[in-house]
FIMIZA-205576 format. One record per residue (C-alpha): residue in three letters; x, y, z. Coordinates in steps of 0.05 Angstrom, whole numbers, m for minus. Layout:
N
SITE residu      u      v      w
SITE    ALA      X      Y      Z
...
// end
This chain:
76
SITE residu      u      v      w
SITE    UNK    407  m1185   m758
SITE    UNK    361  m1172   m703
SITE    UNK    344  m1227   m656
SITE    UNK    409  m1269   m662
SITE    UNK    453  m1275   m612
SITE    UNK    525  m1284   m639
SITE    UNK    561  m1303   m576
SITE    UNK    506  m1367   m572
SITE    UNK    488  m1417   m608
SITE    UNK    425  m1414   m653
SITE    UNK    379  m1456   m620
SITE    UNK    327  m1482   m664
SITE    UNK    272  m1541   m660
SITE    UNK    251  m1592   m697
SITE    UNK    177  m1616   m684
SITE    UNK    153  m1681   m713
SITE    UNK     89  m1709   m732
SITE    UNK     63  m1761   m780
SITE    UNK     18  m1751   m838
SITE    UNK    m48  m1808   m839
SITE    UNK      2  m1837   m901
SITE    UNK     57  m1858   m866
SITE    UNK    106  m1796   m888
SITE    UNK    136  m1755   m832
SITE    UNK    137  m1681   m823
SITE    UNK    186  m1642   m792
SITE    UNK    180  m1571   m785
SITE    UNK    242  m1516   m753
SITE    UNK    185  m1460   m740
SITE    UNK    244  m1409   m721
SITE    UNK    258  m1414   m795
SITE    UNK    192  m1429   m823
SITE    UNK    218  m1491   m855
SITE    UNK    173  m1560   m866
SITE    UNK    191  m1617   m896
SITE    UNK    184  m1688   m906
SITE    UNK    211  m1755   m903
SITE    UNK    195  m1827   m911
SITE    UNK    220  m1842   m835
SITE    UNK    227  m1803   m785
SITE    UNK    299  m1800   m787
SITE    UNK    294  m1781   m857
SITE    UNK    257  m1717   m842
SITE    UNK    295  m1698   m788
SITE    UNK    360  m1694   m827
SITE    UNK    326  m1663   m881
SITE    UNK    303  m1610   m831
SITE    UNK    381  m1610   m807
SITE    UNK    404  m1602   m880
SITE    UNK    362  m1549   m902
SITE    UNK    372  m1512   m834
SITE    UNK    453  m1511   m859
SITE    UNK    438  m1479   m925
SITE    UNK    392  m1429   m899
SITE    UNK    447  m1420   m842
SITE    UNK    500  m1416   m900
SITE    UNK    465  m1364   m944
SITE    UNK    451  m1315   m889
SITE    UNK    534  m1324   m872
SITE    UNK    542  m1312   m947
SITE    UNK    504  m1246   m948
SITE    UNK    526  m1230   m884
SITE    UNK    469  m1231   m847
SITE    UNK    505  m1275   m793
SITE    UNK    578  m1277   m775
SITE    UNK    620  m1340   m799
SITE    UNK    618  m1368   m725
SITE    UNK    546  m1378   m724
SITE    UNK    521  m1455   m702
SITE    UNK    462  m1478   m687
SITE    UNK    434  m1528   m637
SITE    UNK    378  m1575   m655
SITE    UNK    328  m1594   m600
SITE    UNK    279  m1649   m630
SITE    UNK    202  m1650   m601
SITE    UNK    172  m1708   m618
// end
């Protein structure tokens, strides 16, 4: 639980890049997450989505309080 600040908002980033193939890669470092998608829109709300479930499961096992949000800042 240390590090979060439960009277904020989680504020986590979404840096973008494109692979030499066309795909796009979106990566939330604060949660070690990359991922990607066939536009860049695609991989950002992949990023979003899996950024909820890893929010959700650490509300599950109570590792953050129900109220927990997050913010999104996207880098491109």
């Amino acid at each position: 639980m240390a590090g979060w600040h439960y009277n904020q908002a989680m504020r986590l980033s979404i840096e973008l890049d494109r692979e030499s193939d066309g795909r796009w890669i979106a990566e939330v470092p604060e949660l070690n997450v990359l991922l990607y998608g066939a536009s860049r829109q695609d991989a950002i709300q992949r990023a979003q989505a899996a950024a909820r479930d890893i929010k959700m499961d650490r509300i599950a096992h109570d590792d953050l309080p129900d109220t927990a949000t997050a913010i999104f800042e996207i880098a491109a």
